[in-house]
Structures are given as C-alpha cells and as structure tokens.
C-alpha positions as a LaTeX table, in Angstrom:
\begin{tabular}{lrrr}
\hline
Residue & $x$ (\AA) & $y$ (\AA) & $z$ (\AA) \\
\hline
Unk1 & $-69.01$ & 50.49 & 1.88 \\
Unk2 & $-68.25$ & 52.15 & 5.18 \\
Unk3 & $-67.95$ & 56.09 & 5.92 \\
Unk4 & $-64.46$ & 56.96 & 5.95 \\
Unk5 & $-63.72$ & 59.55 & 8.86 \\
Unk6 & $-61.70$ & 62.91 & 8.01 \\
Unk7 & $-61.87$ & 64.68 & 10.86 \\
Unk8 & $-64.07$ & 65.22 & 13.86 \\
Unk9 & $-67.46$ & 64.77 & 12.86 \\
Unk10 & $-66.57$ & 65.25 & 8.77 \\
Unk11 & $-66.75$ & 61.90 & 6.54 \\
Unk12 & $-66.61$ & 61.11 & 2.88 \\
Unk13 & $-68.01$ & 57.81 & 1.05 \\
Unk14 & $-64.91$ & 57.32 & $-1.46$ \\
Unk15 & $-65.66$ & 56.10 & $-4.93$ \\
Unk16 & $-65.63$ & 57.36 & $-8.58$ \\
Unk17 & $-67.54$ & 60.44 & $-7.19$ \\
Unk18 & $-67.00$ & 61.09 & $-3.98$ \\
Unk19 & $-69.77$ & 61.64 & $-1.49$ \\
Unk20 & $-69.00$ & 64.34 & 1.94 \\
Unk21 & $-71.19$ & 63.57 & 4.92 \\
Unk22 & $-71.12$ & 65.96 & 7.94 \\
Unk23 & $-72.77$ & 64.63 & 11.34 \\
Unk24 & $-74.84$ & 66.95 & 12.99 \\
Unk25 & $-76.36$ & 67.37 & 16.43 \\
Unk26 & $-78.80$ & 64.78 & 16.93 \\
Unk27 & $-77.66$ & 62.07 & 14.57 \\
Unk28 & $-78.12$ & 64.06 & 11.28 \\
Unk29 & $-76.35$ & 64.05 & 8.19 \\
Unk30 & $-75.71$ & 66.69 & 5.79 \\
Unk31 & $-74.50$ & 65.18 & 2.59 \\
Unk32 & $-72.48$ & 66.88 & $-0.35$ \\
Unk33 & $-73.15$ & 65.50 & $-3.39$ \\
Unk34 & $-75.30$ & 62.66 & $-3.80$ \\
Unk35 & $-73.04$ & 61.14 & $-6.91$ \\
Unk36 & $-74.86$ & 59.00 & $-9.53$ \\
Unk37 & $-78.17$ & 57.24 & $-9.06$ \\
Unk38 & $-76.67$ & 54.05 & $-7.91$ \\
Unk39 & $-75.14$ & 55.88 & $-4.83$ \\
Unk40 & $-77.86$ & 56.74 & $-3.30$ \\
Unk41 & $-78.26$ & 52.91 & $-2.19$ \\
Unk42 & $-74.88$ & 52.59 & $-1.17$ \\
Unk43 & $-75.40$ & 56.14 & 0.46 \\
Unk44 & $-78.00$ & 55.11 & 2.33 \\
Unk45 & $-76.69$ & 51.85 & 3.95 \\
Unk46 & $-73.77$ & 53.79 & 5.02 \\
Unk47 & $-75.53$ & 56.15 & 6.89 \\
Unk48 & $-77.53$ & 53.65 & 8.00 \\
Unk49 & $-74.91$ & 51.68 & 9.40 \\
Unk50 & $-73.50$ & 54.94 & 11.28 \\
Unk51 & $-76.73$ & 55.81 & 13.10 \\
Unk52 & $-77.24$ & 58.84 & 10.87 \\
Unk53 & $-80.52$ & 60.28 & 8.75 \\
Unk54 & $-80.05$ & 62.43 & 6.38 \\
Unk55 & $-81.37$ & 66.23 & 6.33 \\
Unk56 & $-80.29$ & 67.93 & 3.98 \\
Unk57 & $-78.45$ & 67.64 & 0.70 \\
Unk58 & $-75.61$ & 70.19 & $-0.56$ \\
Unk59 & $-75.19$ & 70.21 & $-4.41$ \\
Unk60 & $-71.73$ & 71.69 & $-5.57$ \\
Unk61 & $-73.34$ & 71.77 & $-9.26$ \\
Unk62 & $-75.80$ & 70.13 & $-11.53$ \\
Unk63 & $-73.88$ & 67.37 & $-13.29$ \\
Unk64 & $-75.76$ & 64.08 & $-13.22$ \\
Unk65 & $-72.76$ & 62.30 & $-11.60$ \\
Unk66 & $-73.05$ & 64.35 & $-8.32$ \\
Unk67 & $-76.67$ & 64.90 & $-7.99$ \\
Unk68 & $-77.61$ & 61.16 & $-9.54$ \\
Unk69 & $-78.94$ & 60.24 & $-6.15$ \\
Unk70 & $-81.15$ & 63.32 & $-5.39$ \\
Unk71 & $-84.53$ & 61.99 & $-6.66$ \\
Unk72 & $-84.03$ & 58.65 & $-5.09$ \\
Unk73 & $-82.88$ & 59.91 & $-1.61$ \\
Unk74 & $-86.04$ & 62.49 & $-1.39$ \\
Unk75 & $-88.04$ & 59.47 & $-2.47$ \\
Unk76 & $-86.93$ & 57.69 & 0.83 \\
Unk77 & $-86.41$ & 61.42 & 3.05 \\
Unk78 & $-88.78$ & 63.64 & 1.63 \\
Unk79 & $-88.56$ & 66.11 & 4.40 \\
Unk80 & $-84.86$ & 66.54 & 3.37 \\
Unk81 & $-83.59$ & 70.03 & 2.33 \\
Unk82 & $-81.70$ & 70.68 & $-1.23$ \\
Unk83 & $-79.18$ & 73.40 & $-1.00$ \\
Unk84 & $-77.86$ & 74.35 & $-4.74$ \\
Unk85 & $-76.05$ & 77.54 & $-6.33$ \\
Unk86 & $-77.72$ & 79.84 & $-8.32$ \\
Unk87 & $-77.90$ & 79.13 & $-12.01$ \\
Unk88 & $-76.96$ & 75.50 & $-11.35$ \\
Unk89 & $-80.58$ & 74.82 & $-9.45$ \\
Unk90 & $-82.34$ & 75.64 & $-13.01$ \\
Unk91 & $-80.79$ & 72.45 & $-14.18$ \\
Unk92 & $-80.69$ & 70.17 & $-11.02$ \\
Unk93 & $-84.42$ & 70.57 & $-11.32$ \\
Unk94 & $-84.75$ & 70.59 & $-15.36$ \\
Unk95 & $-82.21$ & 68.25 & $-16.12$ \\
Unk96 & $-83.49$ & 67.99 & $-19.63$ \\
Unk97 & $-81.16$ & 71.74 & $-19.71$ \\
Unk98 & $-77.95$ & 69.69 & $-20.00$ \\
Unk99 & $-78.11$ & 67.73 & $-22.79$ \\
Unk100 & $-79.71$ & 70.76 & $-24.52$ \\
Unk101 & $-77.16$ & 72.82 & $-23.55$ \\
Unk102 & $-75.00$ & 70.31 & $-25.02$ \\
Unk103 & $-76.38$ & 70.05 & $-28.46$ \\
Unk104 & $-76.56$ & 73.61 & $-29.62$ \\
Unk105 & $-79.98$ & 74.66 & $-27.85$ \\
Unk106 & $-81.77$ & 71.85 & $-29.91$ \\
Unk107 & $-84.08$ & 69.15 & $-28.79$ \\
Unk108 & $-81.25$ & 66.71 & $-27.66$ \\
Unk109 & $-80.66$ & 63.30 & $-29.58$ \\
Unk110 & $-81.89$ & 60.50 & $-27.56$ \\
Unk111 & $-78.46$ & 58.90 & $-27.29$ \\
Unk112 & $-77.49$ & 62.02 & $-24.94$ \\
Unk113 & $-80.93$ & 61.78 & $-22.96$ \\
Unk114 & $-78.91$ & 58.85 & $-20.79$ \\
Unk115 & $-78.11$ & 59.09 & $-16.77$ \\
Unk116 & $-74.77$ & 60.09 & $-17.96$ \\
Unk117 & $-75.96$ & 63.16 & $-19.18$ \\
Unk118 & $-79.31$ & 63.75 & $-17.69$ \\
Unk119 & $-79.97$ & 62.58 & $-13.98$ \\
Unk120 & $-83.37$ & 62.49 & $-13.04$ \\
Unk121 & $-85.03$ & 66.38 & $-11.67$ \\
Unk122 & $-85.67$ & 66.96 & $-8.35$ \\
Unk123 & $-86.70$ & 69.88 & $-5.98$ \\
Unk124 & $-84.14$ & 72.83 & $-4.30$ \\
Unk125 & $-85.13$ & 74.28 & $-1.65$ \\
Unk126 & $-82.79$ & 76.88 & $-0.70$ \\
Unk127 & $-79.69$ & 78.89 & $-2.42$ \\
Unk128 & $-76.16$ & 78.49 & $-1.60$ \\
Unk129 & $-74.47$ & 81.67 & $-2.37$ \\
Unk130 & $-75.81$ & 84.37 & $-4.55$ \\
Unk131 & $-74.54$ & 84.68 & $-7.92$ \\
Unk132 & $-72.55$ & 87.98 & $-8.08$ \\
Unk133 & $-70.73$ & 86.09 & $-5.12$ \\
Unk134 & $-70.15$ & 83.35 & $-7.29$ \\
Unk135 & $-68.75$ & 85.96 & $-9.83$ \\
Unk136 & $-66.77$ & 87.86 & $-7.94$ \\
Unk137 & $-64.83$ & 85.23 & $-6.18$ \\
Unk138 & $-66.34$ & 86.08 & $-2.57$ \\
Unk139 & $-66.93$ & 83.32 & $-0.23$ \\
Unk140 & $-70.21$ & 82.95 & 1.92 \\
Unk141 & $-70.84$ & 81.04 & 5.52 \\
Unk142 & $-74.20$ & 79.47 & 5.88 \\
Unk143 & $-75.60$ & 77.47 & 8.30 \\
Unk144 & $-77.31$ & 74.07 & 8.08 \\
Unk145 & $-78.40$ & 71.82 & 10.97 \\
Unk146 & $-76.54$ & 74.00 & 13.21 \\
Unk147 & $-73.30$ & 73.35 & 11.20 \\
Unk148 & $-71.55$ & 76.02 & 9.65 \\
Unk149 & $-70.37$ & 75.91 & 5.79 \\
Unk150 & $-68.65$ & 78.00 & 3.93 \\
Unk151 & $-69.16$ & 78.14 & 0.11 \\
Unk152 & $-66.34$ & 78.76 & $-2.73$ \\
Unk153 & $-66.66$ & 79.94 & $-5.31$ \\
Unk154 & $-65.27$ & 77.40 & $-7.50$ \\
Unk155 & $-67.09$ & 78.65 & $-11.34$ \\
Unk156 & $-65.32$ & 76.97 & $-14.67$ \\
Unk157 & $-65.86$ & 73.44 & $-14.60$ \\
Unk158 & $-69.41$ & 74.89 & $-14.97$ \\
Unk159 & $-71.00$ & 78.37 & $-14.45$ \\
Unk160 & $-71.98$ & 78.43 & $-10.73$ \\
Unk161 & $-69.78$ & 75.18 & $-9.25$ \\
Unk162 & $-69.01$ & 75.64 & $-5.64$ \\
Unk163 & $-66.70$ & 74.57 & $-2.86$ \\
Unk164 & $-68.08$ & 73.14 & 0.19 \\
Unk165 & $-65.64$ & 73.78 & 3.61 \\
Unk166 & $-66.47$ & 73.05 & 7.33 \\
Unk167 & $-64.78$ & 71.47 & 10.23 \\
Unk168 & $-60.98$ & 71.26 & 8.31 \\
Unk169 & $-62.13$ & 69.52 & 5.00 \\
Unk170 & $-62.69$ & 71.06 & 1.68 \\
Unk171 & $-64.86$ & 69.57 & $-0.72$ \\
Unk172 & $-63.46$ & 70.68 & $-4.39$ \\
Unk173 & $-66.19$ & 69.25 & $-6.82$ \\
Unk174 & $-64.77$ & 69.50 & $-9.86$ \\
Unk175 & $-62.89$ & 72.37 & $-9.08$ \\
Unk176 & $-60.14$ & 70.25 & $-9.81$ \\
Unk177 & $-59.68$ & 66.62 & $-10.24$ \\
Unk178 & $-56.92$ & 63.88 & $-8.67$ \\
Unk179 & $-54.02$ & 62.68 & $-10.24$ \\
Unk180 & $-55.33$ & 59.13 & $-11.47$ \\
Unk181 & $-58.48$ & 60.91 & $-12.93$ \\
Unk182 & $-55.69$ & 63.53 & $-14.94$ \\
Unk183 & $-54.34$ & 60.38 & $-16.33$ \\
Unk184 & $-57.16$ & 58.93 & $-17.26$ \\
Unk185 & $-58.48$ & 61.95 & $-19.20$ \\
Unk186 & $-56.84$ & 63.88 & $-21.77$ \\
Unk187 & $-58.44$ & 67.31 & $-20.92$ \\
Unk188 & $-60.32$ & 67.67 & $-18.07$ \\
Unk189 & $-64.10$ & 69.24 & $-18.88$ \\
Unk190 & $-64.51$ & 73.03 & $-18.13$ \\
Unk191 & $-67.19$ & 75.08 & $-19.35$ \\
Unk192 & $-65.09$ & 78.47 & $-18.48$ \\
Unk193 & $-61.33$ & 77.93 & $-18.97$ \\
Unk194 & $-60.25$ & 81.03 & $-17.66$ \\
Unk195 & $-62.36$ & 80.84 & $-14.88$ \\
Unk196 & $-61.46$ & 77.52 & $-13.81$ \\
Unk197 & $-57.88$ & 78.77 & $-13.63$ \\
Unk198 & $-59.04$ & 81.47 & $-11.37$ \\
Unk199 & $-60.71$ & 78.76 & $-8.97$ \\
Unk200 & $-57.65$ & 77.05 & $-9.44$ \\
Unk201 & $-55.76$ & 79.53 & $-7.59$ \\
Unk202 & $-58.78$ & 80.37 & $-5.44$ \\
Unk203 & $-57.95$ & 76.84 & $-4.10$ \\
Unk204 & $-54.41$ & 77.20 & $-3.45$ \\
Unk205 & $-55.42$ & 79.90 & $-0.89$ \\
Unk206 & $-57.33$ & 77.81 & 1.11 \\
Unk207 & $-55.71$ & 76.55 & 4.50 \\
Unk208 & $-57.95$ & 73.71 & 5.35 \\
Unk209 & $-56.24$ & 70.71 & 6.54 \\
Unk210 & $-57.73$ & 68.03 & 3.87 \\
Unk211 & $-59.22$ & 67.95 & 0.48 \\
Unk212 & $-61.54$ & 66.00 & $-1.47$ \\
Unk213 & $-62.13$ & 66.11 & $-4.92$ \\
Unk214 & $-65.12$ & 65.34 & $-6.63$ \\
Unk215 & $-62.90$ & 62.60 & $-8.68$ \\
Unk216 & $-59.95$ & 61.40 & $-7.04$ \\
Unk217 & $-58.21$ & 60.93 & $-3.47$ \\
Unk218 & $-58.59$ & 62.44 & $-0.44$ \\
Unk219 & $-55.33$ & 64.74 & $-0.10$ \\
Unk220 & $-53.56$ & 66.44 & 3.18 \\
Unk221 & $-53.06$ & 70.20 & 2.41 \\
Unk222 & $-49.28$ & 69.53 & 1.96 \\
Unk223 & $-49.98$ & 68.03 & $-1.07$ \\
Unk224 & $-52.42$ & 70.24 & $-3.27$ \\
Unk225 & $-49.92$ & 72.46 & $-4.27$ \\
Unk226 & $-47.99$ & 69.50 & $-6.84$ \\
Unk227 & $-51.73$ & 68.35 & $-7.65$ \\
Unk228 & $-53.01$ & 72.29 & $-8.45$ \\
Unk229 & $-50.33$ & 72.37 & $-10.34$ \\
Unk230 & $-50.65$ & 69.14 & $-12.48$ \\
Unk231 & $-54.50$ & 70.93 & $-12.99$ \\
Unk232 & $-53.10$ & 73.43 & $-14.59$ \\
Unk233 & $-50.57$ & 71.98 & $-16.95$ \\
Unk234 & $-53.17$ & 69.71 & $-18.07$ \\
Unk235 & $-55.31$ & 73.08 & $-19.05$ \\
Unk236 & $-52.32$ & 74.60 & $-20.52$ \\
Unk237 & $-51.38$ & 71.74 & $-22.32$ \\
Unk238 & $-55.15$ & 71.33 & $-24.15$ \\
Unk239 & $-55.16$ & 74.75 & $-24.75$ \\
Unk240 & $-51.90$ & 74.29 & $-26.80$ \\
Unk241 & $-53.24$ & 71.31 & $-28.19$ \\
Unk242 & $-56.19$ & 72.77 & $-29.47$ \\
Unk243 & $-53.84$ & 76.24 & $-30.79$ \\
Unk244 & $-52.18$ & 73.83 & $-32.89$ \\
Unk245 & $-54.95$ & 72.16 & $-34.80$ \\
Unk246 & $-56.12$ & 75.38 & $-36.10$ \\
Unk247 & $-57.11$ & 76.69 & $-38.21$ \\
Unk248 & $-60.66$ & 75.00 & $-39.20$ \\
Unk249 & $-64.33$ & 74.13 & $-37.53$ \\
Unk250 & $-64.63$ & 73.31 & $-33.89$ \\
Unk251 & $-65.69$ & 69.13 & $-35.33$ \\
Unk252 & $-62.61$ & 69.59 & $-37.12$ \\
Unk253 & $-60.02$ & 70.91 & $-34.88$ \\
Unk254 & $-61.58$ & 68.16 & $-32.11$ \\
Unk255 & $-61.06$ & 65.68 & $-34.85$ \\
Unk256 & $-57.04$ & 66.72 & $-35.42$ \\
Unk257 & $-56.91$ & 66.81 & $-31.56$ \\
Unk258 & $-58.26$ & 63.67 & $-30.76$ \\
Unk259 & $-56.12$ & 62.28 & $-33.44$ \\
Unk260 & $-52.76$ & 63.60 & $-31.57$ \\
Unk261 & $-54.06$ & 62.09 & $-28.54$ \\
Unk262 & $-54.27$ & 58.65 & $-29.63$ \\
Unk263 & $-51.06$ & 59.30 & $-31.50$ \\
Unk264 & $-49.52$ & 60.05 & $-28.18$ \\
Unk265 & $-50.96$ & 57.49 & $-25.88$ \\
Unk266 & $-50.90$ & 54.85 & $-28.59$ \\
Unk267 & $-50.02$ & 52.07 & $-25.74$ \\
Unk268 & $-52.76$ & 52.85 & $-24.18$ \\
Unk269 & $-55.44$ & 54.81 & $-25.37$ \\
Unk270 & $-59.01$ & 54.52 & $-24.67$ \\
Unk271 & $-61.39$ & 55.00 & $-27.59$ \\
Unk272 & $-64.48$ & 57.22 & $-27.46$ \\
Unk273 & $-67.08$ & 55.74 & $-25.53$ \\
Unk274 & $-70.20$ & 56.85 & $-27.45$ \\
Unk275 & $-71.83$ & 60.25 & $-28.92$ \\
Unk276 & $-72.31$ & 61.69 & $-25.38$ \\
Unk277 & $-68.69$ & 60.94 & $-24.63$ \\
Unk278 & $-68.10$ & 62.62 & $-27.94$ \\
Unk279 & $-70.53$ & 65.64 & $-27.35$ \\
Unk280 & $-69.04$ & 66.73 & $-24.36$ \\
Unk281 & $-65.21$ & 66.33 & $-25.96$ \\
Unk282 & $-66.69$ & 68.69 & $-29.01$ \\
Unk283 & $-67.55$ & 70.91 & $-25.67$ \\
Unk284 & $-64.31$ & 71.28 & $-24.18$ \\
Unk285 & $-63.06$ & 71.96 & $-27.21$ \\
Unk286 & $-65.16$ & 74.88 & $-27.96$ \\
Unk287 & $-64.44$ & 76.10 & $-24.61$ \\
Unk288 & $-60.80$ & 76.21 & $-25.40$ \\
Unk289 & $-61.51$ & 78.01 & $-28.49$ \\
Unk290 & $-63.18$ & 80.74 & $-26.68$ \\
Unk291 & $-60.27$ & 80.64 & $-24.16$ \\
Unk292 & $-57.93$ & 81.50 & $-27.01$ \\
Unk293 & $-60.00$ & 83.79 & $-28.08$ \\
Unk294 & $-60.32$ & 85.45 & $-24.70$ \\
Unk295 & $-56.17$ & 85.49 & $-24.65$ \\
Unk296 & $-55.93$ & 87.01 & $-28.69$ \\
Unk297 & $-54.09$ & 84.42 & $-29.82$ \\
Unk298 & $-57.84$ & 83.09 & $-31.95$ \\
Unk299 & $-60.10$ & 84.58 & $-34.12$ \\
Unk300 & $-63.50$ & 82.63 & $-35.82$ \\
Unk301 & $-64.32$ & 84.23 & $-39.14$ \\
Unk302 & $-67.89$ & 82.98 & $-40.99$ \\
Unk303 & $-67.00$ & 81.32 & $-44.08$ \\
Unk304 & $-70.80$ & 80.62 & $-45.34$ \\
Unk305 & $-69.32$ & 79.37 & $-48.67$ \\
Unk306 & $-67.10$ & 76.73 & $-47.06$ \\
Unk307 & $-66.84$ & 75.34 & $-43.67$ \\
Unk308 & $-69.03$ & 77.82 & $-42.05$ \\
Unk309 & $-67.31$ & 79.31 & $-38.52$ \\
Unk310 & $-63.68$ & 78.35 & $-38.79$ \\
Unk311 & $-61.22$ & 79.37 & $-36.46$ \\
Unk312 & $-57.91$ & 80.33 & $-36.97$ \\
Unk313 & $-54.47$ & 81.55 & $-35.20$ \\
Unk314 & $-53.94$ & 85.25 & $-34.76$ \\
\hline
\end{tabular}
C-alpha cells in the first residue's frame, strides 16, 4: 500500500485506521497514529518506498487500534520519539489499564487481555498538550522535526483524545468517525458523551482544508458539516435509545437496547462479536447513562434487595 498525498508534504496510509505521515526536512517522517500491530509492517514499507525514516510518533490516544504499531516500530527505530497527551500516556505505556478500566477496576478476564483491547506497552517520551488545555478546550502549537502541529483538544471518545493539524489537514482520531463506519456501528464508543459533543463542535470550527478520521474517508472541508452532523444524530439517537429502556441495571438496559437494534436492522444485523465486543457495548452504555444523568432526565437509586443500581427516568 502506497502513501496517499493530501497536500504538500502531508500524507495518510488509508485503511480501517488510518495512519497521517508528515515529511520533514531531511527525509523524515512524523507519523500519527501507528494503527494496529499489523500496520506497522505495512507502515514501514510505505515509508520505505517514499524515501522516508521515521522520527517520531504522534499518538491522538491510547486505544490499541491506533497505537498497535508502537512497540514494533521502536523495535525497528528505537531512536524514535513518542509524543502522547496527558492521561492517555499512563495507558499507552500500561496497556494492561484498558481492559481494567473496562471491567470494573478488576483483574481483567483473559478473553479481554486480546490486541483488540490491549496493544502491547511502549515508551513516551514527550507530552502533547497539558491537561487543563485538554479541559478547557484550548489548542496548543508544538514543534517536531521542525514541523509545526497544532493539538485539539478533541476529549470524549476518551479522556485526553487529541486532534492533530499541520500543513491544511486535520487528523480527527476518533473525534468523530466517517459515514460507512456510522453505518456499520450502532453507537459510536465515547467515554464522555457530553464532551464528545463539545469536540464535535470544536471541529466544526476548524478551517483546515481536509480531514481525516481515525475510521473513515478522507473528507474536503465542504463536507464535514453533513458528516458532524450525522455524528451527532447518531449520539442523540443512542442517548434516546438508551432513555427508553429504562428503567433497570446498566446489563439490563444494554440488553433491551441491543434487542431494539437487531429489531431494527433485522436485514442486516451483525451479531456480537465476543465478550470484549460486548464489554465495551456495556461501556457506552453506561456512558449514556451518566449523560442522562448529567442532562436530569436519569436518576440510579441502590436497590440492594433487588437488582442492585437501577436506573430510572426522571
């Protein structure tokens, strides 16, 4: 697979998880996102093929699929530089943090200690951002190679996600995801729901000329408003989902939920891959819980005598 050119010296490596690569002075490469383990082969040759070594890795967050390749690149480069946000680095270089984080604090299952879940640890070297930035919504330039970046604050999809601009092309992460991948999913993950609206919007004020999800197609800027929007129905549309399978525990509400999915998409469903699949759909519905919560349109009451935390509408 080639490099596919965005604009002067700005490429991406499309795929299920797209990969940025910025050429820098001398034949360098800095590359956003490194995808799953198998990239980093695929990675590699491309560079390869363009005259390019790499020098420094930008990670937009700590999910497995976009920092897969990390431990196998540094393997090859080890002089390469890893550039992560705060909070996210803990887990880029504990992995073992997500699928803990996943079940409850507790020693994780072994079905959820998989690549899917839990890419393999490596180093960062330096911050990108600080995290009251990160908070606050404010966007900060660094510098890398001699190429300038600026970093967005993109928090929801987890706590510390960011945006990755320079020369024209924004690199989105999962700060919101294409149209195919929409379809394909019934409600996109976010850890934050409110604040993945917020970097929703944050989005729509940028002016670059192109933009690359983490999932998806490259897009001009003409386009992003009808695909920000789509991002946000979808939200909406779980949220309301979710609102109307109350009242009752988070494993039952998902259970009702998932149940009007395939009720909806009967054609053409697709059934629940495994327990990590599963796991991380019990997530995002807990996150929508706390969104609905967060709006007063929720409450959780203990019920130690029955179903234990059950939610219901206000």
């Amino acid at each position: 697979m080639e490099l596919q050119q965005i604009s002067d010296n700005v490429f991406y490596l499309p795929g299920a998880n797209n990969v940025g690569v910025v050429a820098t002075h001398g034949g360098g490469a800095v590359v956003i996102d490194t995808g799953m383990k198998d990239t980093a082969r695929t990675l590699r040759k491309a560079l390869d093929r363009a005259g390019l070594t790499l020098r420094a890795i930008l990670c937009t967050h700590h999910h497995a699929d976009h920092i897969g390749g990390n431990a196998a690149l540094l393997r090859t480069f080890p002089e390469v530089q890893v550039y992560a946000p705060p909070v996210e680095t803990f887990l880029i270089e504990h992995p073992i943090l997500e699928p803990t984080f996943l079940y409850l604090g507790a020693r994780p299952i072994t079905a959820l200690r998989s690549r899917w879940l839990m890419a393999e640890g490596g180093p960062v070297h330096h911050p990108i951002s600080d995290l009251e930035s990160i908070r606050q919504g404010v966007t900060r330039s660094f510098e890398v190679a001699g190429q300038v970046f600026e970093a967005i604050p993109l928090p929801g999809h987890t706590m510390a996600q960011v945006g990755i601009a320079t020369g024209g092309v924004c690199f989105a992460a999962d700060g919101y995801f294409g149209p195919s991948v929409l379809a394909r999913h019934d409600i996109p993950y976010a850890h934050d729901i409110a604040a993945q609206l917020a970097s929703l919007d944050r989005l729509a004020e940028r002016e670059e000329a192109w933009f690359v999800p983490g999932h998806g197609d490259l897009s001009p800027r003409a386009e992003l408003p009808a695909i920000l929007a789509a991002n946000r129905e979808a939200i909406h549309r779980a949220s309301n989902l979710v609102r109307a399978a109350l009242p009752g525990d988070v494993t039952g509400i998902a259970a009702r939920v998932y149940r009007t999915l395939q009720e909806e998409k009967a054609d053409h469903h697709r059934p629940m891959a495994g327990i990590p699949q599963y796991v991380v759909f019990i997530g995002v519905i807990a996150s929508h819980l706390s969104f609905l919560e967060q709006q007063g349109v929720a409450r959780v009451e203990l019920e130690l005598e029955g179903r234990g935390l059950v939610w219901h509408r206000v």
